[in-house]
C-alpha positions in Angstrom: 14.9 16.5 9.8 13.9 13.5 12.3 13.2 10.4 11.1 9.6 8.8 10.7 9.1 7.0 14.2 8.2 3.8 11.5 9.2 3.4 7.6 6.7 4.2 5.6 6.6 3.0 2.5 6.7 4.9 -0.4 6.1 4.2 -3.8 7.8 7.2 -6.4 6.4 6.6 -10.0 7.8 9.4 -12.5 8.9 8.9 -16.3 12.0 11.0 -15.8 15.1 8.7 -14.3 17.4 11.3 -13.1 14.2 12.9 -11.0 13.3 9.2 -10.1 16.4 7.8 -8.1 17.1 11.6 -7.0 13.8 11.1 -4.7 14.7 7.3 -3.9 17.7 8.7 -2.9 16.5 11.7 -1.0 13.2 9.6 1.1 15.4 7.2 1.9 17.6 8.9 3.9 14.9 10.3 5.2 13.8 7.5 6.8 11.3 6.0 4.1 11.1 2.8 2.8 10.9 3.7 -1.0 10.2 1.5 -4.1 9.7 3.7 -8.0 7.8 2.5 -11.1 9.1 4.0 -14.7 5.1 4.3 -15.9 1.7 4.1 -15.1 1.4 0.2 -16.0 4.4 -0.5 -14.0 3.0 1.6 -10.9 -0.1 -0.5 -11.3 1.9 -3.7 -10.3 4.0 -1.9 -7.8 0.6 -0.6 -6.2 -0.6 -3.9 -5.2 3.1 -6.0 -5.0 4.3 -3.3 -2.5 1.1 -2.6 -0.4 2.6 1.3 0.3 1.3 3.9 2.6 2.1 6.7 0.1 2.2 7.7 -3.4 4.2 10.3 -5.2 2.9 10.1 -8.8 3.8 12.0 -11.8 0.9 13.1 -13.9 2.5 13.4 -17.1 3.5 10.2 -18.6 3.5 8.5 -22.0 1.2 6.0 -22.2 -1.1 5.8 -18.7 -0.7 9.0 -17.5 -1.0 9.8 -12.9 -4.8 10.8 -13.5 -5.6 7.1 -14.9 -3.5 5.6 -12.5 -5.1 7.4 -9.7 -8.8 6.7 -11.1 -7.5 3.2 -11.0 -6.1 2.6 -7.5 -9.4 4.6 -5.9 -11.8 2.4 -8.1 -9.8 -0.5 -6.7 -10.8 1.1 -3.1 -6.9 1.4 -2.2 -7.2 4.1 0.5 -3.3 5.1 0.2 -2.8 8.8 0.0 -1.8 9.8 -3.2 0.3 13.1 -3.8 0.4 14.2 -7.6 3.5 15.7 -9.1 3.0 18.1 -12.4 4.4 20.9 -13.8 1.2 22.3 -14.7 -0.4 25.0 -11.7 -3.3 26.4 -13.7 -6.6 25.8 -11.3 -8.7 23.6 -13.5 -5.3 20.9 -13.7 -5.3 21.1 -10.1 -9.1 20.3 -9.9 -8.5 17.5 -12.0 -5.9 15.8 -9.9 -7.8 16.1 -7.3 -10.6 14.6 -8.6 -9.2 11.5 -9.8 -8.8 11.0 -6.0 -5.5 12.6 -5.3 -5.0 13.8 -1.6 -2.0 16.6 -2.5 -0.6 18.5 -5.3 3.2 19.7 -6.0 4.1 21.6 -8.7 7.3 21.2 -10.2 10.2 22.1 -9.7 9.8 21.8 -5.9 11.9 22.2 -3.4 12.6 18.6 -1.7 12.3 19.6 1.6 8.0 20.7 1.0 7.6 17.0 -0.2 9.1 15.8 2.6 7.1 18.1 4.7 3.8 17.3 2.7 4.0 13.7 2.5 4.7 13.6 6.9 1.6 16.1 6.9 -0.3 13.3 4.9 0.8 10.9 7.1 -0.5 12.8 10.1 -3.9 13.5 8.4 -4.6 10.0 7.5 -4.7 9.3 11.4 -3.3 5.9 12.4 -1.6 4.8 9.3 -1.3 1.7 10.7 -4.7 1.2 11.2 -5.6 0.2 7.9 -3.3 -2.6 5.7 -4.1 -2.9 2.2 -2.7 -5.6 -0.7 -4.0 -5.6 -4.1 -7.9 -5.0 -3.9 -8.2 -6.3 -0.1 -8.1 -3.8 2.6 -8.2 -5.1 6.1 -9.0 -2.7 8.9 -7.4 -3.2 12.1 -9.6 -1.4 14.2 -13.1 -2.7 13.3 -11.7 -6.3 12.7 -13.4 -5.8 8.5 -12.0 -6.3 5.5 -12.8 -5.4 2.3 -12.5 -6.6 -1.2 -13.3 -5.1 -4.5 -15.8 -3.1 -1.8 -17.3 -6.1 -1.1 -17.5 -6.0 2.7 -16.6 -9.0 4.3 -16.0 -9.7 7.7 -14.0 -11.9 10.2 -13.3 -13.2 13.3 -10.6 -12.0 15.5 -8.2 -14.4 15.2 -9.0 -14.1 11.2 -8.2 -10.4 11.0 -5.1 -11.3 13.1 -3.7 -13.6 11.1 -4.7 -11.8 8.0 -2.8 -8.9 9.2 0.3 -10.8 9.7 0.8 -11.9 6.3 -0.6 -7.9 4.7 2.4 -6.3 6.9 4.7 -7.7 4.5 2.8 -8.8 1.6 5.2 -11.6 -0.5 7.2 -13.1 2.4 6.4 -16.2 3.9 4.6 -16.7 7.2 5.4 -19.7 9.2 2.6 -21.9 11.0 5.5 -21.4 13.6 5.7 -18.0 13.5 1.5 -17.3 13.3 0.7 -19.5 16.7 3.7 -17.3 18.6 2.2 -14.2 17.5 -1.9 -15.2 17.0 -2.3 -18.3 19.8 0.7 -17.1 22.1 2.5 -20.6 21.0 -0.2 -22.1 22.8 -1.9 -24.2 19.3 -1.4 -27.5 17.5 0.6 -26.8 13.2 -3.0 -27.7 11.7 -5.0 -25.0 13.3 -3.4 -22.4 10.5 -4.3 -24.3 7.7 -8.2 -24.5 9.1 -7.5 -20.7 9.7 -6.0 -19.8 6.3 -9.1 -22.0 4.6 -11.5 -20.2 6.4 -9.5 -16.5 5.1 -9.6 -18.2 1.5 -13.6 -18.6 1.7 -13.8 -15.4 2.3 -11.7 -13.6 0.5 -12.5 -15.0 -2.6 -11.4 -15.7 -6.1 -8.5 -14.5 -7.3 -6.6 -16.3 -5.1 -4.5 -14.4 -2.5 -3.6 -16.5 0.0 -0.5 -19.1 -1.2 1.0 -22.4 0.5 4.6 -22.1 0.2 5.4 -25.6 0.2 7.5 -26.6 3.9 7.6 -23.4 4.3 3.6 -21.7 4.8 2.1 -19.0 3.5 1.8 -15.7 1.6 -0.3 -12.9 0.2 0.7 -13.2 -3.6 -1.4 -11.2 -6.2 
């Protein structure tokens, strides 16, 4: 099979080990970018550390079980679609996958190569993947230059949403004041004009926190 034209990222959460790094195994080589979570709690924090554009989720687990963890990550307004795994196929378990907020359902056992295939068709019925980026309970979208957080609507200017963007493609690492005037000013900007920026973002984003100065080093979006 060809490779995604970018690596999505995939976040597996499943109870059952030998199942688990089976998948990170097989999406990896097809071309994902995968992280797993061992439970519902644990796909919780993965959810919003990992910022992913998909989600294969068990429904059966001890503990929070895929339904709550999909009622969760919707309530949260995380737009990522979210493809259920279960070994149940009677109608009304389907219905209620579904209406926790999942986008697909796979009964188990499956044949690897229909997850593959359903989570590209996902992809290509989401529409731009890229065009939304979402951390935590922020989602930014790229197009309309809006963010959102907790649903609260909150809009920027364009060098805000640019900035903001730069840190959500790769929520945890540090962005330089170096490395945002290359890509946001064209190098053309004096250091201090990313820390008015980043205040401004802060403001509006609100409390928690999710904006972090990384001491000498600059910043990053940090649940």
């Amino acid at each position: 099979m060809a490779e995604p034209t970018t690596r999505e990222r995939v976040l597996v959460v499943d109870d059952d080990p030998p199942l688990r790094r089976m998948l990170e195994r097989t999406l990896a080589a097809e071309g994902f970018a995968v992280t797993v979570a061992g439970d519902g709690s644990a796909a919780l924090v993965e959810a919003e550390r990992a910022a992913p554009d998909l989600i294969v989720l068990d429904v059966a687990m001890p503990g929070l079980d895929g339904l709550a963890v999909c009622r969760r990550l919707r309530a949260k307004g995380l737009p990522t679609p979210i493809l259920m795994l279960t070994a149940r196929d009677a109608v009304p378990d389907r219905v209620a996958g579904l209406e926790a907020g999942a986008d697909d359902y796979l009964v188990k056992p499956f044949a690897v190569q229909e997850l593959v295939a359903r989570l590209r068709a996902l992809i290509r019925r989401s529409g731009q993947p890229r065009s939304l980026l979402s951390y935590s309970d922020l989602v930014l979208d790229l197009e309309k230059r809006t963010a959102s957080r907790d649903r609260r609507s909150i809009e920027l200017t364009g060098r805000e949403s640019d900035l903001l963007a730069l840190m959500l493609r790769e929520p945890g690492r540090v962005v330089t004041r170096d490395q945002a005037i290359d890509a946001i000013w064209g190098g053309a900007a004096e250091p201090n004009v990313v820390d008015r920026y980043v205040t401004r973002l802060r403001r509006k984003l609100g409390e928690p926190g999710l904006i972090h100065t990384i001491r000498g080093a600059g910043f990053a979006l940090r649940a």
